[in-house]
KOLDO-512360 format. One record per residue (C-alpha): residue number from 1; x negated, y, z negated. Coordinates in Angstrom, 2 decimals. Layout:
BEGIN
R  resi       c1       c2       c3
R   NUM        X        Y        Z
...
//
This chain:
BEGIN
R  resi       c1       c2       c3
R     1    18.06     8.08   -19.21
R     2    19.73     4.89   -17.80
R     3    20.70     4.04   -14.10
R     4    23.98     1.96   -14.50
R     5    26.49     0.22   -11.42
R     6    29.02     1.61   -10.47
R     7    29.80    -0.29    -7.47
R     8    28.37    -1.83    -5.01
R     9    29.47    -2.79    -0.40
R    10    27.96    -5.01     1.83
R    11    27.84    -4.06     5.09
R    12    26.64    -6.00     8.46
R    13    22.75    -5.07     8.78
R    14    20.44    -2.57     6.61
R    15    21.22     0.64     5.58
R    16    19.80     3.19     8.18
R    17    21.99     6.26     6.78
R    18    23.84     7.32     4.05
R    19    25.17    10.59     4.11
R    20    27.95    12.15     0.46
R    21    30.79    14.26     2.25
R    22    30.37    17.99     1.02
R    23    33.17    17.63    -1.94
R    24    31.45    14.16    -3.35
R    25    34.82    12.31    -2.16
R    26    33.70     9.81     0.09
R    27    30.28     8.20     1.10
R    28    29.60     7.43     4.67
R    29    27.30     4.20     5.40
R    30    25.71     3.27     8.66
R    31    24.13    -0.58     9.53
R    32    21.60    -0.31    11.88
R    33    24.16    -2.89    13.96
R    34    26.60     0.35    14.78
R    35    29.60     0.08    12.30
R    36    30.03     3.21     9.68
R    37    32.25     2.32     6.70
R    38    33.33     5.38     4.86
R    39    33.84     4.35     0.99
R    40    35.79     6.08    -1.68
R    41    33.82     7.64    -4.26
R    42    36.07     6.53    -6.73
R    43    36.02     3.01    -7.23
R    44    33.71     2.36    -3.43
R    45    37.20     1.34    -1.92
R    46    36.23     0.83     1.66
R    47    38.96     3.61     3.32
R    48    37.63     3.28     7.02
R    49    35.53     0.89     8.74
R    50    34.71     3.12    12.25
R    51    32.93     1.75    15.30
R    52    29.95     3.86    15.67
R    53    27.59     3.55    18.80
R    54    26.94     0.47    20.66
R    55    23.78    -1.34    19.96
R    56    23.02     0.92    17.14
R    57    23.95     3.70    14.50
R    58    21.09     5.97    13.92
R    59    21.53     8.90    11.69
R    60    25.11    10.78    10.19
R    61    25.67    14.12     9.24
R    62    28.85    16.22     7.55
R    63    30.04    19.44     8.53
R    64    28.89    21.33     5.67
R    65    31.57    23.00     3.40
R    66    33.75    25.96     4.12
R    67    35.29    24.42     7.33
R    68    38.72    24.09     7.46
R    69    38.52    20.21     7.81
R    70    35.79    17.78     6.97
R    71    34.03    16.40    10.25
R    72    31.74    13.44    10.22
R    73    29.23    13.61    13.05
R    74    27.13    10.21    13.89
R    75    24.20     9.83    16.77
R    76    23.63     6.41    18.21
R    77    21.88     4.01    20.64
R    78    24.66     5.06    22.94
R    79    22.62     8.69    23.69
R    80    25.85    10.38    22.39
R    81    26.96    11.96    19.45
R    82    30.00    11.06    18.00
R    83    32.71    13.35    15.92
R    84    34.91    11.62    13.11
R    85    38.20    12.72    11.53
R    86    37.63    10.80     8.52
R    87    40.74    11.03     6.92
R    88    42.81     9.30     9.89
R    89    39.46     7.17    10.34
R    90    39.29     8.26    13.69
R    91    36.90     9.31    16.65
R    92    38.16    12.81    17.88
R    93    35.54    13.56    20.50
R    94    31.74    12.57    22.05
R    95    28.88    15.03    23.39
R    96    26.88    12.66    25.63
R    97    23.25    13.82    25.73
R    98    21.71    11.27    28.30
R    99    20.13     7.71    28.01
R   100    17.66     8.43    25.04
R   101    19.03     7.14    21.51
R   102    20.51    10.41    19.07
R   103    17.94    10.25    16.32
R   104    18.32    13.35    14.49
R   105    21.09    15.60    13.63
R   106    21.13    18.63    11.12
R   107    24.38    21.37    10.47
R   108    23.64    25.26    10.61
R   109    26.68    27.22     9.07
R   110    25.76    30.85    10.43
R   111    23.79    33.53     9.80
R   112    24.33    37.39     8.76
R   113    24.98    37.83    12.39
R   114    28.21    35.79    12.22
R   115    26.98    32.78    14.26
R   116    29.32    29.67    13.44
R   117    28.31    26.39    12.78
R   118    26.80    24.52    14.85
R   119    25.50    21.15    15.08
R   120    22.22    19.88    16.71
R   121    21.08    17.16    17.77
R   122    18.02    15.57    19.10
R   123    17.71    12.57    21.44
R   124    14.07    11.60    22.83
R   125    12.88    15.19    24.65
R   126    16.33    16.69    24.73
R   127    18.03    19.10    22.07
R   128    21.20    20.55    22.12
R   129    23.58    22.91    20.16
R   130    26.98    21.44    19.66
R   131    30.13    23.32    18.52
R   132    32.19    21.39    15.85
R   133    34.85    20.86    18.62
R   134    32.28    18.98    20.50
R   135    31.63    20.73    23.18
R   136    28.23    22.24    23.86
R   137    26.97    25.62    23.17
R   138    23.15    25.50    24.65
R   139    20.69    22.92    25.80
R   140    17.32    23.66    25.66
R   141    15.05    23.09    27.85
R   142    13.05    19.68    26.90
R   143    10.50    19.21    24.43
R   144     6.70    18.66    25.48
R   145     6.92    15.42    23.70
R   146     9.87    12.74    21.87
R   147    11.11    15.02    19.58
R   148     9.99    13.36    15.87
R   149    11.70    15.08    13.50
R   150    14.28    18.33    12.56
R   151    14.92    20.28     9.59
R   152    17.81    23.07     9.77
R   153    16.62    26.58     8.13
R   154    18.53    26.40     4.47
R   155    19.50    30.39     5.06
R   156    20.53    29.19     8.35
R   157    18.49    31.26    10.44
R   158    16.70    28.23    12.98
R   159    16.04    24.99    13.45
R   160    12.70    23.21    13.21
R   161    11.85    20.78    16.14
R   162     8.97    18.83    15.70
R   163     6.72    16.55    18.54
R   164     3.50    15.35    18.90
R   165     1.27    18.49    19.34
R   166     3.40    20.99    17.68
R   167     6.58    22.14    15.95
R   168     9.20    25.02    17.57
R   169    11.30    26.90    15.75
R   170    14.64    28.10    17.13
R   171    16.72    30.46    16.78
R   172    20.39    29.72    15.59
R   173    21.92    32.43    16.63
R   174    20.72    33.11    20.15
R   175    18.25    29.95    20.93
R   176    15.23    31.62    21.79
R   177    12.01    29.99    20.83
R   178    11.26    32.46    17.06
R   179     7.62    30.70    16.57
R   180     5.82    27.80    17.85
R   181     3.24    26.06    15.45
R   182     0.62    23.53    16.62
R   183    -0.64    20.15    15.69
R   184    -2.48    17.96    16.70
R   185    -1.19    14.67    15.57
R   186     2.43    13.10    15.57
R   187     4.47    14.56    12.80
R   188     7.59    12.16    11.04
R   189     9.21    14.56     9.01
R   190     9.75    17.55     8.47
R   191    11.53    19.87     5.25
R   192    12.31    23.33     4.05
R   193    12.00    24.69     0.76
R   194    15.51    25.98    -0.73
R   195    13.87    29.30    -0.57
R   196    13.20    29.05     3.05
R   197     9.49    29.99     2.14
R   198     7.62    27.01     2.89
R   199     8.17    24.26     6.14
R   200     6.55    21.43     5.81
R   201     5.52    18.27     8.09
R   202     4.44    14.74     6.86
R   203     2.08    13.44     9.49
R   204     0.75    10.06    10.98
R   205    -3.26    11.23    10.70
R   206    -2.20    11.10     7.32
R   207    -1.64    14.55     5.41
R   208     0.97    16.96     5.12
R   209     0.75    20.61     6.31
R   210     2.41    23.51     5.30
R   211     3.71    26.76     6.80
R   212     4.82    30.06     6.07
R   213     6.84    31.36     8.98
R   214     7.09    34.47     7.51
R   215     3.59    34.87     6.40
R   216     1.86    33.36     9.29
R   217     0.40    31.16     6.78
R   218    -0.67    27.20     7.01
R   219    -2.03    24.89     4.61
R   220    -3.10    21.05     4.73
R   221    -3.47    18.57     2.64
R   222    -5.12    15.09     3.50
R   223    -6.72    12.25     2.21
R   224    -3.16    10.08     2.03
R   225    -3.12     5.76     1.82
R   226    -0.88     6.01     5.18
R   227     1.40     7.88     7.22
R   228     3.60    10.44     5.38
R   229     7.09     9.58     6.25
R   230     9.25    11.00     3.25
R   231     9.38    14.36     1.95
R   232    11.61    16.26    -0.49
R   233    11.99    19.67    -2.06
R   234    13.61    19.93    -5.94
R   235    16.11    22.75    -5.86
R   236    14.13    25.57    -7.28
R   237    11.70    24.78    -4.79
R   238     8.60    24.64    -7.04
R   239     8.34    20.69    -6.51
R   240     7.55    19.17    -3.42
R   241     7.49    15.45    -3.29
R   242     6.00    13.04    -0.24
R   243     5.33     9.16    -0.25
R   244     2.23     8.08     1.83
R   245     1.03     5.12    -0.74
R   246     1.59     3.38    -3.59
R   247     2.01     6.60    -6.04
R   248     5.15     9.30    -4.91
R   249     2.67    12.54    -4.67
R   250     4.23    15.57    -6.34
R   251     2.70    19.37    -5.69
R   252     3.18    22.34    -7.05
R   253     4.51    25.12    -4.50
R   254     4.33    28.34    -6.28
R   255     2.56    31.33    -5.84
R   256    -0.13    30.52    -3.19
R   257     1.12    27.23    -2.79
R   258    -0.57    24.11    -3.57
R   259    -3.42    23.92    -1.76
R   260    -6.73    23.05    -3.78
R   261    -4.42    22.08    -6.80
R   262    -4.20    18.64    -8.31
R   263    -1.03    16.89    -7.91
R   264     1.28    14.48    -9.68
R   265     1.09    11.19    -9.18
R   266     4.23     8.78    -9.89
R   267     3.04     5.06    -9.71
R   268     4.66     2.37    -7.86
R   269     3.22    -1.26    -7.01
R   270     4.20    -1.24    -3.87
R   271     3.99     1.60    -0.88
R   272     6.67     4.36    -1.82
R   273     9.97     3.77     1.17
R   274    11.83     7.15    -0.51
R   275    12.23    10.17    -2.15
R   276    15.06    12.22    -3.05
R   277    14.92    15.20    -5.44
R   278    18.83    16.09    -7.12
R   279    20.91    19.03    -5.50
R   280    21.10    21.04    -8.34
R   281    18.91    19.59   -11.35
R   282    15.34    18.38   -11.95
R   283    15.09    14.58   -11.23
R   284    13.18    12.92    -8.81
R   285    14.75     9.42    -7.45
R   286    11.79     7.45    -5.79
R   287    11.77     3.79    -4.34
R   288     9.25     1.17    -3.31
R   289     8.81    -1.39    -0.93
R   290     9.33    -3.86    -4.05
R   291    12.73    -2.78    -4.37
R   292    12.06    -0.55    -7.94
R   293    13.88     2.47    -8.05
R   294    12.61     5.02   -10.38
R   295    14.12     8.52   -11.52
R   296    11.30    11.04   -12.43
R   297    11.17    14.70   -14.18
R   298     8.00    16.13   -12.99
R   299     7.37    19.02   -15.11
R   300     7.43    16.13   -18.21
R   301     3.98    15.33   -20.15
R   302     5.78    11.53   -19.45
R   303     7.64    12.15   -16.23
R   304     9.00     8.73   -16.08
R   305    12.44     8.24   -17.41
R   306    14.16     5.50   -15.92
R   307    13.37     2.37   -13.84
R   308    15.82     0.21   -12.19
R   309    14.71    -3.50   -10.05
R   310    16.90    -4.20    -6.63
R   311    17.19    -7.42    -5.00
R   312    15.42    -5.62    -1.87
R   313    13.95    -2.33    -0.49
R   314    16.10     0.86    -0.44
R   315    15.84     1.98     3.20
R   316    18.18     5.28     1.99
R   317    18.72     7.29    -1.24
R   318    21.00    10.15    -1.48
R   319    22.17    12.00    -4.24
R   320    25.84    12.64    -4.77
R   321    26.90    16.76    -4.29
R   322    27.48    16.67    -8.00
R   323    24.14    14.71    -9.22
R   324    26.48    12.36   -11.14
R   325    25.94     9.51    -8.65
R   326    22.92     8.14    -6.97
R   327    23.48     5.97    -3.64
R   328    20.97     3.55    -2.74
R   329    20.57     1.68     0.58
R   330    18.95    -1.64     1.24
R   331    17.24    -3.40     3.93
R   332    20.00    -6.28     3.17
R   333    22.90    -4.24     4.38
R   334    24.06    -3.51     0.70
R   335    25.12     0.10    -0.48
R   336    24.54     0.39    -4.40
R   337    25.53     3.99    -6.29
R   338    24.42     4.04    -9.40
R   339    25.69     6.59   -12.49
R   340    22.74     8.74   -13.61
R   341    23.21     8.90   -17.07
R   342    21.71    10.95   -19.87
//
């Protein structure tokens, strides 16, 4: 297995998103400084440099697939979010959500009921539902706490909101409360399994806890180097990977779930900044403070199978839609996507 350049951008501060547009065409890059450049996969021609958000870009999200036209969505120091036509390379619209920065955004595309997609959004204690025209469809009323973190339901049924003290989960369809979960300790991220079996929080105390919604089940596990701030789920959703040291920690989620099992642990030298399982196949991509990227198989007697040295810390991986591609980005404002290759 060999990680190989294929190209490479600098941009005008670190990387603080990276997000693939749902058909693998483009990749859209945010500096922490505001500016988004939106590169052509082909080649990393730079087609648009957009403005973003004064003072500050802070996360990006795509309209997921199936919409009649690709939308890039952006949240900012501003306290607005921001929707992009990016084939003009244009701003079509804003959804102002008050003074707090937009820190979190996550796509639901429906459910059985035939709900639409929706886009929230999360800026300190406030979190709204926004339709892809902009305009929006609820606010709720404000979170006990800064909201932390958000994870969108993969079925598309809710949204998990999570704050120091607890996490909510609401419904996508008609934005009542479904459950509310407590903790009590900050929480700084939050994932679903594919399956939309298991939630799961990475914590400051630190650990990482487990739920089943469905099962009104909770596990815990604890005795982490420092705060859990990266979490991932591998597709089949057997593999469940979280940083919180030097070593990427990898559990096993079946049957019961992992609690009271031994995990895998994936050295690094340095504290692990990122994980990032593929869409659709087994490998792990991890990083480290050091600036080593490494691609994993977990389920391998010798899980390590590639290892690649940056000039400086990824801040951001993301895998392309297809797997092909893997995007890297660094605390020195420079996007790298690398060909996975067998």
């Amino acid at each position: 297995m060999q990680l190989t350049k294929n190209w490479a951008a600098v941009l005008d501060d670190y990387i603080i998103d990276l997000a693939w547009s749902p058909d693998g065409a483009h990749l859209a890059a945010a500096s922490a400084a505001g500016p988004i450049s939106l590169f052509a996969t082909a080649g990393g021609v730079r087609a648009h440099e957009l403005p973003g958000h004064d003072n500050g870009t802070n996360c990006l999200a795509w309209q997921p697939s199936g919409s009649a036209s690709q939308i890039l969505t952006s949240g900012g120091q501003d306290g607005a979010v921001k929707f992009w036509d990016p084939a003009a390379g244009q701003h079509t619209g804003s959804s102002p959500l008050g003074s707090a920065w937009v820190e979190h955004l996550a796509w639901t595309t429906g459910d059985q009921r035939g709900s639409g997609s929706l886009l929230w959004a999360a800026a300190g204690r406030t979190l709204a539902a926004i339709r892809p025209d902009g305009t929006i469809a609820h606010t709720f009323p404000p979170a006990p706490k800064t909201i932390t973190a958000m994870a969108a339901q993969p079925a598309g049924g809710c949204v998990a909101v999570a704050y120091f003290g607890g996490v909510a989960l609401w419904d996508a369809g008609d934005f009542v409360a479904q459950r509310e979960f407590a903790y009590a300790n900050g929480i700084h991220a939050l994932v679903w399994s594919p399956d939309n079996k298991w939630l799961v929080s990475g914590n400051q105390d630190p650990s990482v806890h487990l739920w089943i919604p469905e099962q009104e089940v909770e596990l815990h596990m604890s005795g982490y180097e420092s705060k859990v701030r990266y979490l991932a789920f591998d597709h089949s959703s057997r593999w469940l990977a979280t940083s919180g040291g030097r070593d990427a920690c990898i559990w096993d989620c079946t049957g019961d779930g992992p609690e009271g099992r031994e995990p895998v642990m994936l050295p690094h030298e340095a504290p692990v900044c990122a994980v990032s399982f593929q869409h659709g196949h087994g490998l792990l991509a991890t990083a480290s403070q050091d600036g080593v990227v490494q691609l994993w198989s977990p389920d391998r007697r010798q899980p390590l199978r590639a290892t690649v040295k940056m000039p400086a810390a990824a801040t951001r991986l993301a895998w392309s839609p297809d797997d092909r591609l893997l995007a890297i980005g660094s605390e020195k404002g420079v996007v790298y996507v690398l060909n996975c290759e067998a």
